[in-house]
NUTIDREN-24581 format. One record per residue (C-alpha): x, z, y; residue in one letter; residue number from 1. Coordinates in Angstrom, 2 decimals, m for minus. Example, Ala and Ser with C-alpha at 12.3 -4.5 7.8 and 13.67 -1.06 7.14 Angstrom:
BEGIN
{atom {12.30 7.80 m4.50} 'a' 1}
{atom {13.67 7.14 m1.06} 's' 2}
***
This chain:
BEGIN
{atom {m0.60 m17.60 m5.73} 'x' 1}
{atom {0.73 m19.28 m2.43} 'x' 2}
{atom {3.47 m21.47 m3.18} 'x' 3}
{atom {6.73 m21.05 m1.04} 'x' 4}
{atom {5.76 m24.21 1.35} 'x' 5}
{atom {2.43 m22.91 2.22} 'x' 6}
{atom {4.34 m19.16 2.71} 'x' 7}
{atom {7.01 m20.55 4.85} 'x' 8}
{atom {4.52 m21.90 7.05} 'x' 9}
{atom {2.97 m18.86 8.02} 'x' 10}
{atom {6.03 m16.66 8.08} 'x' 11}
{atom {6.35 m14.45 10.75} 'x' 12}
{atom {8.45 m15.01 14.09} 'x' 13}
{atom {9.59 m11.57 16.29} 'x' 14}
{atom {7.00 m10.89 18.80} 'x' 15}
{atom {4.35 m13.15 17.30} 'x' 16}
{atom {2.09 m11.00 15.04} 'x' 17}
{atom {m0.44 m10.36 17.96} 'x' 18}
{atom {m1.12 m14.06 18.94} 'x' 19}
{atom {m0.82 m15.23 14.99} 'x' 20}
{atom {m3.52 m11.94 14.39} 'x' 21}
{atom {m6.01 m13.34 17.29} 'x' 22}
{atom {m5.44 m16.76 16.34} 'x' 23}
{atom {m6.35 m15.88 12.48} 'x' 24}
{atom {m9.46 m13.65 13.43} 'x' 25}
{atom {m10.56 m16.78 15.53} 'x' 26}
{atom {m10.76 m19.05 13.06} 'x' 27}
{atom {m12.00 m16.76 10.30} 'x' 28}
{atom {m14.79 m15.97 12.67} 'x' 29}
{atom {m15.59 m19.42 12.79} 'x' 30}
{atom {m15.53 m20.33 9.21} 'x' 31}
{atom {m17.42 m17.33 8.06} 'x' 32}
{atom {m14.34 m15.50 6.20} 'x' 33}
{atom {m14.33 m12.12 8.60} 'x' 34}
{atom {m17.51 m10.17 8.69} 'x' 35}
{atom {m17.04 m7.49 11.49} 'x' 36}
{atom {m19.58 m4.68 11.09} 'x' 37}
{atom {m21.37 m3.77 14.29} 'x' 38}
{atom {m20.83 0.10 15.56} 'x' 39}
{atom {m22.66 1.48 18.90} 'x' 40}
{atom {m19.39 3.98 20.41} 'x' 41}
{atom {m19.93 7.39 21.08} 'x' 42}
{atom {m17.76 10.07 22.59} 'x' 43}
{atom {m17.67 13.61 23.16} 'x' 44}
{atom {m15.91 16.78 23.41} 'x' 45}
{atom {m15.39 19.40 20.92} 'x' 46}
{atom {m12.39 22.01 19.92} 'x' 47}
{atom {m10.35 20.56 22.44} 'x' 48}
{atom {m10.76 16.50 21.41} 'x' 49}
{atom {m12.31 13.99 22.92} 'x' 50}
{atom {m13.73 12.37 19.87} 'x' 51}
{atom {m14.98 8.60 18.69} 'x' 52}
{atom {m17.86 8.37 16.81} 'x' 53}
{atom {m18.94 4.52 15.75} 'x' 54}
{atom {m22.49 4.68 14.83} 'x' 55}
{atom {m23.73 1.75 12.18} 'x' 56}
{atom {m25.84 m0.67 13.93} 'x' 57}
{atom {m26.30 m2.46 10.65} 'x' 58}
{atom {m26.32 m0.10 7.94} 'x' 59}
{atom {m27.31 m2.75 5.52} 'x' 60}
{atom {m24.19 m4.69 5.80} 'x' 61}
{atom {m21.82 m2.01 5.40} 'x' 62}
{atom {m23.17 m0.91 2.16} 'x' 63}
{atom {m23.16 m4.50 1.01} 'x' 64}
{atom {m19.20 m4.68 2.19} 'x' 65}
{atom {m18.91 m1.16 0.15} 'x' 66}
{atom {m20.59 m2.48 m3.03} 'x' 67}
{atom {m19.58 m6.10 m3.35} 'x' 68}
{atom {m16.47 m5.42 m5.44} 'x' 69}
{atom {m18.84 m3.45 m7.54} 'x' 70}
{atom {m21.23 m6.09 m8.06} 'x' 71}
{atom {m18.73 m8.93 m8.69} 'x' 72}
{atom {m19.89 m10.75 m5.35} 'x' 73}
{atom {m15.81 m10.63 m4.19} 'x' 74}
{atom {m12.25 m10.95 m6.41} 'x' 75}
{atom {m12.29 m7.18 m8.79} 'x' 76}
{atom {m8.33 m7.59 m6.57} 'x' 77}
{atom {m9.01 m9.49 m3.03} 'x' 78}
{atom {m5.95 m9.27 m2.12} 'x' 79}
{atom {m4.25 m11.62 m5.49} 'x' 80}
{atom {m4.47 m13.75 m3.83} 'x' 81}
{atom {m5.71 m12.94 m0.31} 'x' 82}
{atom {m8.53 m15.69 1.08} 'x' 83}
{atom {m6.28 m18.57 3.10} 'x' 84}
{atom {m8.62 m17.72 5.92} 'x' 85}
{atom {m7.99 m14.20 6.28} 'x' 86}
{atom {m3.98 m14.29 5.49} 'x' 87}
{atom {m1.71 m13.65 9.24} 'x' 88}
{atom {1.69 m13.83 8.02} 'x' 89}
{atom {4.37 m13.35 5.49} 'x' 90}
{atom {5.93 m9.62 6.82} 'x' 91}
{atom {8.74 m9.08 4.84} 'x' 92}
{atom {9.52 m10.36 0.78} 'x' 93}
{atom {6.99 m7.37 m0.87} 'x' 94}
{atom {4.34 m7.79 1.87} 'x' 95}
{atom {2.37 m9.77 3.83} 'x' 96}
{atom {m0.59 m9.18 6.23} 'x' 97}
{atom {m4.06 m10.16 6.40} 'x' 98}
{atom {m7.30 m9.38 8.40} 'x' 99}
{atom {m9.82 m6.68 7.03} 'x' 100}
{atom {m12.83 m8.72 5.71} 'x' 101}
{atom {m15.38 m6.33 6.42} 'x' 102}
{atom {m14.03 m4.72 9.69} 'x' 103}
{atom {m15.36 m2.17 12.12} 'x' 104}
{atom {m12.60 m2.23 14.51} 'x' 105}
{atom {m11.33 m5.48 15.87} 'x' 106}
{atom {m8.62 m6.98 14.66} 'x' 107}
{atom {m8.12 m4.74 11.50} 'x' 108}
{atom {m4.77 m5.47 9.84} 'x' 109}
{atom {m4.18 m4.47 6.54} 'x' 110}
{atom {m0.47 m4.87 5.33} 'x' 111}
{atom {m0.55 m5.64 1.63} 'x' 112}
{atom {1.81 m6.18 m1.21} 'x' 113}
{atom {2.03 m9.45 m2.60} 'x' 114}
{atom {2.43 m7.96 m6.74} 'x' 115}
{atom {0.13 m5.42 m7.47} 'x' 116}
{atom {1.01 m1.99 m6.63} 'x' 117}
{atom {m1.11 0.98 m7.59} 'x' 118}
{atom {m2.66 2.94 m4.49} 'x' 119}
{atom {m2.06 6.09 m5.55} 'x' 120}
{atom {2.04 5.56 m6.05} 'x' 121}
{atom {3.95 7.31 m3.30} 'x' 122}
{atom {5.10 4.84 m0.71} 'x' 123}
{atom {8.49 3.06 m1.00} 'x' 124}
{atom {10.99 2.52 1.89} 'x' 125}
{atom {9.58 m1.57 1.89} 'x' 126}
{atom {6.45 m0.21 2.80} 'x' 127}
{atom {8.28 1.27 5.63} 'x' 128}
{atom {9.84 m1.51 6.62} 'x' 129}
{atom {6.77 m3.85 6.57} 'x' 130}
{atom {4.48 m0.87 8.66} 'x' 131}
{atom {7.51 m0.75 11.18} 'x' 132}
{atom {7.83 m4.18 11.57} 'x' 133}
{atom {3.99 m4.26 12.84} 'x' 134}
{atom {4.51 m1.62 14.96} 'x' 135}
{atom {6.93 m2.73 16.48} 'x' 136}
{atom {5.04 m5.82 17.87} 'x' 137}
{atom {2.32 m4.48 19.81} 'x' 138}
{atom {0.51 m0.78 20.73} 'x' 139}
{atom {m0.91 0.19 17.20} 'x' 140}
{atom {m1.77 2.58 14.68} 'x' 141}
{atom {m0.89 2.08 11.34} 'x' 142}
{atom {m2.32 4.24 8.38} 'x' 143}
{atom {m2.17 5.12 4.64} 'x' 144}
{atom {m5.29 5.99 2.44} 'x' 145}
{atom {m3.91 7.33 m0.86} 'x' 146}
{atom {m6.58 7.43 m3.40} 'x' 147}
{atom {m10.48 7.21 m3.43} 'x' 148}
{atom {m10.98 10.76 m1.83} 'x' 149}
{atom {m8.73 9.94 0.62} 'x' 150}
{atom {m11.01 6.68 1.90} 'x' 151}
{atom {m9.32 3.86 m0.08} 'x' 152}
{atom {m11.72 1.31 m1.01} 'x' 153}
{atom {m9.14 m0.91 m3.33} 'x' 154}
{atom {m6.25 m0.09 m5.75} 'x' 155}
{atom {m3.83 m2.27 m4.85} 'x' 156}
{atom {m1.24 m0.93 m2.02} 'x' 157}
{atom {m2.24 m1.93 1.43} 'x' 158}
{atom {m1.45 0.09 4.76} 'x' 159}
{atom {m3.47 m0.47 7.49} 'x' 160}
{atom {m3.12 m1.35 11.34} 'x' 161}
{atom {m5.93 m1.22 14.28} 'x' 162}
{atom {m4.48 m1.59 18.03} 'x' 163}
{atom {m4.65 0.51 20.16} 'x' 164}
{atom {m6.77 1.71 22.46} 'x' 165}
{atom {m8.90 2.84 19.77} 'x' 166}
{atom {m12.52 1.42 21.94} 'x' 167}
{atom {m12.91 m0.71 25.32} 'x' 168}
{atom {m12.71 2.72 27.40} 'x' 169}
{atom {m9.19 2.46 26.80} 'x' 170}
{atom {m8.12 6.04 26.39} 'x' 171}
{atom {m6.06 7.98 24.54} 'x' 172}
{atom {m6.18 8.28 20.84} 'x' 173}
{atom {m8.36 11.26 20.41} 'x' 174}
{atom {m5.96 13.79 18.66} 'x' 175}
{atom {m2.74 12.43 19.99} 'x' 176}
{atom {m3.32 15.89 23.06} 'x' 177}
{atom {m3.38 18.21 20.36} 'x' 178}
{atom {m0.58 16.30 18.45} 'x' 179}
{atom {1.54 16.71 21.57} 'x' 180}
{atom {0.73 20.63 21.33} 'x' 181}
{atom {2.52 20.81 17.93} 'x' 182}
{atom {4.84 23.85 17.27} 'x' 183}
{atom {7.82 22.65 15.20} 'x' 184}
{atom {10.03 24.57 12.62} 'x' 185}
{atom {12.78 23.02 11.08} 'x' 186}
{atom {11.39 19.60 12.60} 'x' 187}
{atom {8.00 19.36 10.98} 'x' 188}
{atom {5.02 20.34 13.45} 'x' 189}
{atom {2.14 21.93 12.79} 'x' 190}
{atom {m1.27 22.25 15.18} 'x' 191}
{atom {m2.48 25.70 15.39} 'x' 192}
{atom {m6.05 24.48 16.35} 'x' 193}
{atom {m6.55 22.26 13.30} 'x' 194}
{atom {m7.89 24.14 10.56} 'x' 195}
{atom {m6.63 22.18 7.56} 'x' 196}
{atom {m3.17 21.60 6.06} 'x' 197}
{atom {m1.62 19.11 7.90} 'x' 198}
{atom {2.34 18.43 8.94} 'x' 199}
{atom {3.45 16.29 11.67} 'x' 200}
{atom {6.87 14.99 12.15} 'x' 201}
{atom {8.26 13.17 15.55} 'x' 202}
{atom {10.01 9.29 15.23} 'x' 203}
{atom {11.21 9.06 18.76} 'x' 204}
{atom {14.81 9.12 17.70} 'x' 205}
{atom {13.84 5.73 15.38} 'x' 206}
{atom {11.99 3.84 18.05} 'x' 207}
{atom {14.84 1.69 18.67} 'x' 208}
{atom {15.79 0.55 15.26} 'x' 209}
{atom {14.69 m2.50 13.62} 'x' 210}
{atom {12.89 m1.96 10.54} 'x' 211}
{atom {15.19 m2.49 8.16} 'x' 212}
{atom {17.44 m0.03 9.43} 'x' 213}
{atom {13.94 2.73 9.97} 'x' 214}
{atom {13.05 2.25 6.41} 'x' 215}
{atom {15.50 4.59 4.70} 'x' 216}
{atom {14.93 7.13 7.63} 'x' 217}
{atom {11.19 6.76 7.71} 'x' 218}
{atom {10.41 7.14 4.01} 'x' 219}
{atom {12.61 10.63 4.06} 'x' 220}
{atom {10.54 11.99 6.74} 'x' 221}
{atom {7.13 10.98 4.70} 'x' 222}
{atom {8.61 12.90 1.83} 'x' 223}
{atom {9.54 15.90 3.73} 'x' 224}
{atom {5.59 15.73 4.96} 'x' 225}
{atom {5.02 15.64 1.40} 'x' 226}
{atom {7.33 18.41 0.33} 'x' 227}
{atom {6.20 21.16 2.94} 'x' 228}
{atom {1.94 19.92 2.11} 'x' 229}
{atom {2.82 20.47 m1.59} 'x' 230}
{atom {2.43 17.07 m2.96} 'x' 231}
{atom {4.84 15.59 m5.17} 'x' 232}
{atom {5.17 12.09 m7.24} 'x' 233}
{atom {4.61 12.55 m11.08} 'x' 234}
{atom {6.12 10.33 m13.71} 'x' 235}
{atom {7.59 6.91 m13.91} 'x' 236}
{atom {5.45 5.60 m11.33} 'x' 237}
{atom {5.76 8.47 m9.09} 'x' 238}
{atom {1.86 8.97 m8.68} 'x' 239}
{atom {0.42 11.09 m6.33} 'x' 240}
{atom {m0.58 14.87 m7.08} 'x' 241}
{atom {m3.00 14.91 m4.58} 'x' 242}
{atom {m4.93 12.36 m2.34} 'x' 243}
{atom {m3.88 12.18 1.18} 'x' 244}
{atom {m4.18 10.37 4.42} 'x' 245}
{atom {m0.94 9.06 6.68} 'x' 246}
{atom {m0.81 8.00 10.27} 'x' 247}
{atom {2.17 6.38 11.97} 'x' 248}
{atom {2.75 5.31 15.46} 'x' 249}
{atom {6.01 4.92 17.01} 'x' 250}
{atom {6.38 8.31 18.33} 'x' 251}
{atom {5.00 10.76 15.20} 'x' 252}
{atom {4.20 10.52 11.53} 'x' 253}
{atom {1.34 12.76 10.53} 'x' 254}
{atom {0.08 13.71 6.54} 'x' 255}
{atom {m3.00 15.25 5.68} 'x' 256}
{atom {m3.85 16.20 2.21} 'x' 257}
{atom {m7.30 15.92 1.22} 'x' 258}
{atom {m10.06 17.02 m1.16} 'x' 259}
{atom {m12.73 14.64 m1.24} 'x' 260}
{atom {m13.68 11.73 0.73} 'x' 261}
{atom {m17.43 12.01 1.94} 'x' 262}
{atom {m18.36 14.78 4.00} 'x' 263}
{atom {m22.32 15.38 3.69} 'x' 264}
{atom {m22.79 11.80 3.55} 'x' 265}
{atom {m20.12 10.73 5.76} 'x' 266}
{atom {m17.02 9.19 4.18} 'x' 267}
{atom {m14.12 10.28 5.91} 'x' 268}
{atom {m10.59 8.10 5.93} 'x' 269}
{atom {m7.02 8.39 7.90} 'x' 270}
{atom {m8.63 7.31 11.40} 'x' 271}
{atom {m11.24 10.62 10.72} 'x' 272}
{atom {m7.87 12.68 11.06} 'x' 273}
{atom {m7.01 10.76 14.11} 'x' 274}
{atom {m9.84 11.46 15.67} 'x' 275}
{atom {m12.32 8.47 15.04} 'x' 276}
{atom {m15.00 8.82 12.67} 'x' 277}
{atom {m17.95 6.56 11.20} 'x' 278}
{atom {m21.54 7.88 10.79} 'x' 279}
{atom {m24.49 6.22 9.59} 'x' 280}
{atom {m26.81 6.84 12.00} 'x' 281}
{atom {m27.99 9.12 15.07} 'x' 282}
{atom {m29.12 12.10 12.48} 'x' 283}
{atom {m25.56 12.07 10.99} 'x' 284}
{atom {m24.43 12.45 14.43} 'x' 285}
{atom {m26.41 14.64 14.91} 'x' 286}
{atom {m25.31 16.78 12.32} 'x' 287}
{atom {m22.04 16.24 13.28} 'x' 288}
{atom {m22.25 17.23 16.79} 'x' 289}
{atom {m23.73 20.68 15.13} 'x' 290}
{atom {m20.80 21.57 12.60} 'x' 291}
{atom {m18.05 20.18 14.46} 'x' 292}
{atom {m15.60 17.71 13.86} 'x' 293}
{atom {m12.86 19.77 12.87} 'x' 294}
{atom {m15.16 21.56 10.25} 'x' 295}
{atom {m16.38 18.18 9.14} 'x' 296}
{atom {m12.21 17.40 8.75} 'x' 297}
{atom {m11.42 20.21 7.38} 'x' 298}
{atom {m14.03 20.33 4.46} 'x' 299}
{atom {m13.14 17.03 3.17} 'x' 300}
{atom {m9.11 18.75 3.30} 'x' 301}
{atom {m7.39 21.06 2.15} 'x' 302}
{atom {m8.10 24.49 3.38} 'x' 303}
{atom {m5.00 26.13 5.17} 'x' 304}
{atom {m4.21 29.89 3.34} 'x' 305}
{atom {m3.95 32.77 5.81} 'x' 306}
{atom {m0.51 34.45 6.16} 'x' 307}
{atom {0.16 37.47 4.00} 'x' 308}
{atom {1.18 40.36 6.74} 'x' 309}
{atom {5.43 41.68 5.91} 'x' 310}
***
């Protein structure tokens, strides 16, 4: 493990993640540690979204970035200890923060802790407080994976962070107009035009505290998301009953149970339910394009129950 000189020095300052995140993807670029997978970007409209769609240019690499682990060509953990290359800073005393390895989206943070922590255990409030701390620094999205069918590629806890805009067009994220559309009840939101379970919950009464102080108030909201989707932690490690994805900005906090990860082929993780998905070529488009999006979403959900009439 890093000792607590070599920790010290990359501790992080307020306002410096950004520059200490392009400054760590530079030279990891340059001494081979980051491999970014190439994508071709491709959007279009559908049910009311103006999606993303990254199509593999290299197909060959990304299935050698999902199998390495597998074939003992990387660490079974990579993240015990994270490569020196790839490490950004020390966040908080659980977590630190280090660059994706095998990234489709520039500068790909993941926010991991630094003991293991199983996946699948519902987040703590120091998660909170590490994920706010990030956002906090510059326009992001930050997201959960919990489990394999949710998209989670390792077992030990990491959240995620990509900046935002999501591509070089620069627009909006894709769902955020239909997330502005939510009707609330007893503050949670739902989205009458998605077609899986789903709750949504607003943060723009937190934006202003530091993270310390949005941790308590942040992991209550997550648990009311949990509450009203019907997932629950069970036993001593309060394990998930059910996979599910989580995206956070600094306005709203969305949860999205799921059923399986792949959808015909297509694996499907949090940025799929934010309106960005991955395909493996121009037939999976394709296909795509055909079903719909929110279909696509909604298979590899949970299916919403219709209302019994009074």
């Amino acid at each position: 493990m890093m000792d607590a000189e070599t920790a010290a020095g990359v501790a992080l300052e307020p306002g410096k993640l950004r520059q200490r995140l392009l400054e760590t993807t530079a030279r990891a670029l340059e001494g081979g540690a980051l491999h970014s997978i190439a994508t071709e970007s491709v959007r279009f409209e559908a049910g009311g979204v103006n999606w993303l769609v990254r199509i593999l240019a290299n197909l060959r690499r990304k299935e050698q970035a999902r199998t390495a682990q597998a074939e003992g060509t990387v660490p079974a953990n990579p993240f015990l200890p994270p490569e020196p290359d790839l490490l950004v800073a020390e966040l908080t005393p659980p977590h630190r923060a280090v660059l994706n390895k095998f990234n489709v989206i520039g500068h790909h943070l993941l926010v991991v802790t630094r003991a293991f922590e199983a996946q699948e255990r519902l987040l703590t409030p120091a998660d909170f407080e590490a994920l706010w701390l990030c956002l906090g620094e510059y326009p992001a999205l930050g997201f959960y994976n919990g489990g394999a069918a949710a998209g989670a590629s390792q077992r030990h806890r990491h959240l995620q962070l990509v900046p935002l805009p999501l591509d070089a067009a620069g627009g909006p994220l894709p769902l955020g107009p239909l997330l502005d559309g939510a009707a609330y009840r007893e503050g949670i939101g739902t989205v009458a035009a998605l077609p899986y379970r789903h709750a949504l919950a607003r943060l723009d009464d937190l934006r202003e505290l530091a993270p310390g102080e949005a941790a308590g108030p942040l992991h209550d909201r997550y648990h009311q998301l949990l509450a009203v989707t019907g997932i629950h932690g069970a036993g001593p490690e309060a394990l998930q009953s059910c996979p599910y994805n989580l995206l956070v900005t600094r306005e709203w906090m969305l949860l999205v149970p799921r059923s399986r990860e792949f959808w015909e082929g297509m694996s499907v993780n949090a940025l799929g339910y934010a309106g960005a998905l991955l395909v493996r070529d121009r037939e999976q488009l394709r296909r795509l394009r055909a079903v719909g999006p929110l279909e696509a979403l909604a298979a590899a959900g949970v299916g919403i129950k219709p209302e019994k009439n009074e």
